[in-house]
Residue, then its C-alpha position, 0 to 999 in steps of 0.5 A: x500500500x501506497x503511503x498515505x499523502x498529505x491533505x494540503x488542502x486544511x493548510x490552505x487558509x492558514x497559508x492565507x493567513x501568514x500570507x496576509x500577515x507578511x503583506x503588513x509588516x513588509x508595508x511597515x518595514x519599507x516605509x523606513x527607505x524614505x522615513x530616511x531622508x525625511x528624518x534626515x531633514x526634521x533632526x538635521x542629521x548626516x547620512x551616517x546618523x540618518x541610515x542609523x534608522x535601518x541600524x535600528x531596525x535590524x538590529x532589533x532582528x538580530x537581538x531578537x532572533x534567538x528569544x524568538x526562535x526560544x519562544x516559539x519552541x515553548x509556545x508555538x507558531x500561533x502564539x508566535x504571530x500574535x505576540x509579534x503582531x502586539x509588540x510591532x503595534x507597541x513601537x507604531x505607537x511610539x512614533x507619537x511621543x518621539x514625534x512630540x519630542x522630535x528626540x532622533x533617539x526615541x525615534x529609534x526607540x520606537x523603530x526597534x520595538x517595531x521591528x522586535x515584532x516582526x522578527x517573531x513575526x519574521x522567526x515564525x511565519x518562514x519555517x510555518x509556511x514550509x510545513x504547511x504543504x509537501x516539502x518539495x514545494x517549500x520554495x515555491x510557498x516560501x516565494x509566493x509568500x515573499x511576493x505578496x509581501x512585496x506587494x505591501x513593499x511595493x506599495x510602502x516607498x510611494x505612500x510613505x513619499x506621499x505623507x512624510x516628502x514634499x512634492x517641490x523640495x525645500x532646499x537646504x539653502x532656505x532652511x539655513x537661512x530660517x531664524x531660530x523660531x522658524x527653524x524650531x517650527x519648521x523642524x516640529x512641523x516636519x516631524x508631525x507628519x509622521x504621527x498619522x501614518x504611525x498610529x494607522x499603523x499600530x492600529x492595524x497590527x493590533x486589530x490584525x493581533x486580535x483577529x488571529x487571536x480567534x481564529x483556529x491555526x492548525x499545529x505542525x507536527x514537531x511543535x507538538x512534544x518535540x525536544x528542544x534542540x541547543x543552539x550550539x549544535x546548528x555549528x554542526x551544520x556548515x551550509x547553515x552558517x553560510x547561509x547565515x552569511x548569504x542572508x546577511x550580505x542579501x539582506x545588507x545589499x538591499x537595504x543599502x541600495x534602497x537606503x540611498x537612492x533618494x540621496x543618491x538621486x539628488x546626488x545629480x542634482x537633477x531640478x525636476x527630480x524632487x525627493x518625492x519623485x526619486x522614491x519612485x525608483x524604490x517603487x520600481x525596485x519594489x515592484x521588480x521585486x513583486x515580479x521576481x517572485x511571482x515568477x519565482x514560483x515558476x522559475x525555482x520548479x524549473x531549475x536548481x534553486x543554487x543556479x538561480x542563485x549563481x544568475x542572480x549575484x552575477x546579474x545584481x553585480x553587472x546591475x550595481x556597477x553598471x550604476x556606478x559608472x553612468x549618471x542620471x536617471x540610468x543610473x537610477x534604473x541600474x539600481x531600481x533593477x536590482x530588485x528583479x535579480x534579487x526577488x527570489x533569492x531570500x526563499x533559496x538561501x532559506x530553503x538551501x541552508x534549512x536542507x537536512x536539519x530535520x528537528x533543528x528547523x525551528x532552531x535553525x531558522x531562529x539562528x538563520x535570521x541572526x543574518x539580517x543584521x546585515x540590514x543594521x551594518x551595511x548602510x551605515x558603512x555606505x552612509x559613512x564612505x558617503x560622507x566621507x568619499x562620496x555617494x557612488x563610492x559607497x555602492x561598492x559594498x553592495x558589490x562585495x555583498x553579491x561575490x559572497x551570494x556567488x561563493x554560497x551558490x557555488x559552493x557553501x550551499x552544499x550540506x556538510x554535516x559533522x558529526x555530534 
């Protein structure tokens, strides 16, 4: 007798759900590429202080990422969600005070609670979705997953320019030129705009908290009695520590580019080409990314997920350069069109790195998103080389980061065990 598959079709409204769920906090954490420039203007700060908004951010996913991966282990995926959905709604709502204040320190406050959320959020939904469904379709769940929630990223850039960025541009020129009490007004009135979208915000997550609350999430099989696993042991897992790698030059690669394309933009000092149109370029590069990954589900049937991989880092290398050594609105578009090669590759590295780890998964997912912190470092590097050589310079680090993503395609994806 055949063995018995799998009904797939009870995952079907939870997969909707976690879907659903990855749609809001992408929409939250992109709102950070243009929350950049925006605070750079109302606290006056450099682009080393202003990309410390992302330092925030994913730093919380770094110090949050082995508590969360913990927490999940003694209470489960459900719990998992709705605790994050709580924590992420408590630093929306923190905006409101540091926006009274306009204190650069309690904005970043209120970034890392958020973003403590979405690391339970983030340590949960990835390896539930892989359960939810055969095994050998886990990349193709995990990429239909990253899609729609790149549709909330897609949404994000133009929304937030909409609310926080002016459609003509206030130069620097006039606002030297202010006296100290319009300054004071100026600067108070700029980060106002903030205090509307924020509280939106944590009233959705929390709204979205309460609704999970009632509703009934299936159990995955090793969540149910299964032993928790040390976390020294994933150090037996090689293609998982360079996995680990893969993530945090992927995920430092993306945030860098989109961290500085509006102040590379005005860069060209181009008249037309305000701040709020110049995040119509994260736009594009959002939504290259929302095709990529649609496609994605299609792609990774097709080919080997290490040699979409290998196309991917060559083509984000050929795109990120080619940046470099053009000017003016192809410049722009060079980087706008790394999103397309990169879509689909935090669902590789995610399945490549989980492969073997059997009752490790929940363990070696939590460890995995310790490589996020590549969004905490990486721009404020590029933020530095900017103020101190200039803003092309600082895009050759996204260069290094894709030479790595070629080793791990070639190479460290490739699973060796020690022995215990």
């Amino acid at each position: 007798m055949s063995p018995k598959k799998p009904n797939n079709s009870r995952f079907l409204v939870p997969l909707i759900i976690v879907m659903a769920l990855m749609f809001f906090w992408n929409l939250s954490r992109n709102i950070n590429d243009v929350l950049i420039p925006h605070l750079k203007r109302a606290c006056q700060l450099t682009d080393f202080q202003s990309s410390l908004v992302q330092s925030a951010f994913f730093g919380a996913y770094f110090l949050m990422a082995l508590p969360a991966g913990w927490y999940i282990q003694k209470k489960g995926y459900r719990m998992g969600i709705i605790t994050g959905l709580f924590i992420s709604a408590l630093g929306a709502f923190l905006f409101f005070p540091a926006a009274e204040t306009r204190i650069y320190p309690l904005f970043l406050l209120a970034l890392f609670v958020m973003a403590a959320g979405f690391a339970m959020l983030e340590v949960t939904a990835s390896p539930y979705i892989t359960k939810l469904g055969d095994p050998e379709g886990a990349s193709s769940r995990l990429s239909m997953a990253a899609a729609i929630g790149s549709l909330g990223a897609t949404i994000a850039p133009s929304l937030a320019a909409l609310l926080l960025l002016h459609e003509v541009d206030v130069p620097q020129a006039t606002i030297e030129a202010f006296t100290q009490v319009e300054l004071e007004a100026f600067l108070s009135s700029e980060a106002d705009l903030v205090k509307p979208p924020y509280l939106i915000l944590g009233g959705i997550l929390a709204l979205t908290a309460i609704t999970v609350v009632f509703i009934k999430l299936p159990k995955i099989k090793d969540e149910q009695g299964g032993d928790k696993k040390p976390l020294i042991d994933i150090l037996r897992f090689r293609h998982t520590l360079y996995g680990i790698g893969a993530e945090f030059f992927y995920i430092g690669a993306e945030i860098g580019i989109v961290s500085f394309i509006i102040r590379y933009a005005k860069w060209f000092r181009i008249p037309e080409l305000t701040e709020q149109k110049s995040a119509q370029f994260i736009t594009a590069y959002m939504a290259l990314v929302l095709i990529g990954r649609l496609l994605g589900v299609y792609i990774l049937k097709r080919y080997k997920p290490q040699h979409v991989l290998a196309f991917s880092s060559i083509s984000a290398f050929t795109m990120v350069t080619a940046a470099i050594f053009t000017n003016g609105y192809f410049s722009l578009a060079c980087l706008s069109a790394v999103g397309l090669f990169t879509s689909i590759i935090y669902p590789i590295i995610f399945s490549l790195s989980m492969q073997d780890l059997k009752e490790y998964t929940k363990t070696g997912s939590s460890v995995f998103l310790l490589g996020i912190v590549g969004g905490a470092i990486v721009p404020p590097v590029m933020g530095y080389i900017s103020d101190t050589a200039g803003i092309k310079y600082a895009f050759i680090v996204p260069l290094i980061c894709y030479v790595y993503l070629l080793f791990f395609a070639m190479e460290g994806y490739k699973v060796k065990i020690k022995e215990a």
